[in-house]
Backbone as CSV, one residue per row, in Angstrom:
resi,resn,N_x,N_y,N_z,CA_x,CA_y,CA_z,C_x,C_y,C_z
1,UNK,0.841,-1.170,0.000,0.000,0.000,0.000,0.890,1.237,0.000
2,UNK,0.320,2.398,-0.717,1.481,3.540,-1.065,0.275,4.937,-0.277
3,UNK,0.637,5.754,0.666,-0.183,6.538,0.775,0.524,7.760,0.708
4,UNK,-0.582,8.713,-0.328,0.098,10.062,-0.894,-0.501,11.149,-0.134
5,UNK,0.314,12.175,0.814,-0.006,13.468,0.945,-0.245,14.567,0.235
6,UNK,-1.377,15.393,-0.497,-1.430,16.053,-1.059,-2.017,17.134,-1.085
7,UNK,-1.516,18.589,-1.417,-2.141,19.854,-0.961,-2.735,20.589,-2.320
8,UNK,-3.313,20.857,-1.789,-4.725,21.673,-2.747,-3.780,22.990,-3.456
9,UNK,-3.645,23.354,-4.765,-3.063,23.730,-5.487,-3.748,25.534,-5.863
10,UNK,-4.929,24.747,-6.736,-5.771,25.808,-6.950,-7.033,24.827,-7.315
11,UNK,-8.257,25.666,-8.167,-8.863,25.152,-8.650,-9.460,26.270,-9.756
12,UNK,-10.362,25.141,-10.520,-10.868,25.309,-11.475,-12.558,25.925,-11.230
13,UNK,-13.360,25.750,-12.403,-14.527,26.186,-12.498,-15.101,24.576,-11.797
14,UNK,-15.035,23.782,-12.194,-15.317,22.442,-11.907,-14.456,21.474,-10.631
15,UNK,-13.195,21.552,-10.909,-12.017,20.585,-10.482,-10.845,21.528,-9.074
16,UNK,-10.890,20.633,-8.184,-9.910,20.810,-7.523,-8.559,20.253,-7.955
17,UNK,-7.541,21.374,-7.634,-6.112,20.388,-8.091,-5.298,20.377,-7.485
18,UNK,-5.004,18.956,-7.021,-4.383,18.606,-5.520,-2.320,18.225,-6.066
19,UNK,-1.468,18.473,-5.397,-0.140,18.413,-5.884,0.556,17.819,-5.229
20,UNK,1.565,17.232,-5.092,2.947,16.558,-3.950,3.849,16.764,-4.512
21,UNK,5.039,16.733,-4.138,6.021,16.691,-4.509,6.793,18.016,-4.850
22,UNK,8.484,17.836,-5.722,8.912,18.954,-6.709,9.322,19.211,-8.110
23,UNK,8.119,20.345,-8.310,7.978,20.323,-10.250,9.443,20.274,-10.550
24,UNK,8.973,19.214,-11.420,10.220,18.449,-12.693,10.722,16.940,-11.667
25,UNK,10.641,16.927,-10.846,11.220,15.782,-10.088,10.252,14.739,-10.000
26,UNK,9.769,14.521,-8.385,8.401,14.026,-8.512,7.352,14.498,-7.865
27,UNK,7.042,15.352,-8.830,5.632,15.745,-8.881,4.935,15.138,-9.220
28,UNK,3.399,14.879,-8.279,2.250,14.515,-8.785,1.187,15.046,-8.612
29,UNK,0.072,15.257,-9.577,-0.910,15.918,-9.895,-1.647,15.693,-10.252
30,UNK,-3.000,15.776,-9.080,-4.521,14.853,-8.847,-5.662,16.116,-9.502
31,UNK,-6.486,15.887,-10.285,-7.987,16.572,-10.486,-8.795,15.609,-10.280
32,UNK,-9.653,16.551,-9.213,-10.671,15.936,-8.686,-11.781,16.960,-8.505
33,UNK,-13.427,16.105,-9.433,-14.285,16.891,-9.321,-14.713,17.352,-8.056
34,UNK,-14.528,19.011,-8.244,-15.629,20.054,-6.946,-16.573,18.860,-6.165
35,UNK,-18.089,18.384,-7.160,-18.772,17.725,-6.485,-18.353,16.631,-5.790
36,UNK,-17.494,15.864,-6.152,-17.382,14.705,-5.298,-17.022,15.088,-3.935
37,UNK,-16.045,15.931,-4.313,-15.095,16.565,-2.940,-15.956,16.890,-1.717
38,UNK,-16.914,17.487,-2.389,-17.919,18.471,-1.725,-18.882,17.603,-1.210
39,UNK,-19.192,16.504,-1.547,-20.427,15.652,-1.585,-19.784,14.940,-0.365
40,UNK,-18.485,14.477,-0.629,-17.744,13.171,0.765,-17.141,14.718,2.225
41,UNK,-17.888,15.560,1.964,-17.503,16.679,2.858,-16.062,16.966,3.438
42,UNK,-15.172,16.526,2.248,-13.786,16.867,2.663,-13.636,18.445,2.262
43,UNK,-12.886,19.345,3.232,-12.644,20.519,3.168,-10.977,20.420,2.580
44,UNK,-10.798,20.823,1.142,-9.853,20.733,0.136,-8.333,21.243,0.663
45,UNK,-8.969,22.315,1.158,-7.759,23.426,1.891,-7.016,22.579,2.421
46,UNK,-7.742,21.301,3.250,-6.651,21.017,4.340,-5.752,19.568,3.819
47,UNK,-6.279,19.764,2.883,-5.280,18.289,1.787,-6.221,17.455,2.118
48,UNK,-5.540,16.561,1.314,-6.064,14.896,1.193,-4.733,14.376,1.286
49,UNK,-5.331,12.686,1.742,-4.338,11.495,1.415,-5.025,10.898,0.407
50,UNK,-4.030,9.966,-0.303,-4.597,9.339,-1.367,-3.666,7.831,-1.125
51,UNK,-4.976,6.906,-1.234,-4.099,5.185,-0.780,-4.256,4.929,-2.092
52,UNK,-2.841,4.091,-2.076,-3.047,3.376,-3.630,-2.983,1.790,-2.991
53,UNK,-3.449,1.001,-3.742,-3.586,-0.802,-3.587,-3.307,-1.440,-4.477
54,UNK,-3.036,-2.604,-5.248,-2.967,-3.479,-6.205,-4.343,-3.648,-6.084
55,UNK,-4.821,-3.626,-7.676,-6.200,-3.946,-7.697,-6.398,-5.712,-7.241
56,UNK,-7.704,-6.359,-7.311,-7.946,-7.394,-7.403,-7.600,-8.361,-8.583
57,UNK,-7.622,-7.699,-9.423,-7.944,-8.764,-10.585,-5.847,-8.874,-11.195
């Protein structure tokens, strides 16, 4: 399991855009729709984690 810290960048009309890392190195860079965000009542400002897994199949 890989879990990513990531801070809210800016956003869009639609999309939040969440970042880690340092541009050109390793940077990574999440868009994620407003609604979902908004809907699972995470407040963007204060970051997200993001788990990654090996799928099932």
């Amino acid at each position: 399991m890989l879990k990513l810290d990531m801070t809210l960048k800016n956003e869009t009309k639609t999309c939040y855009r969440f970042e880690r890392g340092e541009r050109g190195k390793d940077q990574m860079t999440l868009y994620l729709k407003k609604s979902d965000v908004d809907d699972a009542g995470i407040d963007p400002r204060k970051g997200i984690t993001v788990t990654v897994e090996e799928g099932a199949k």
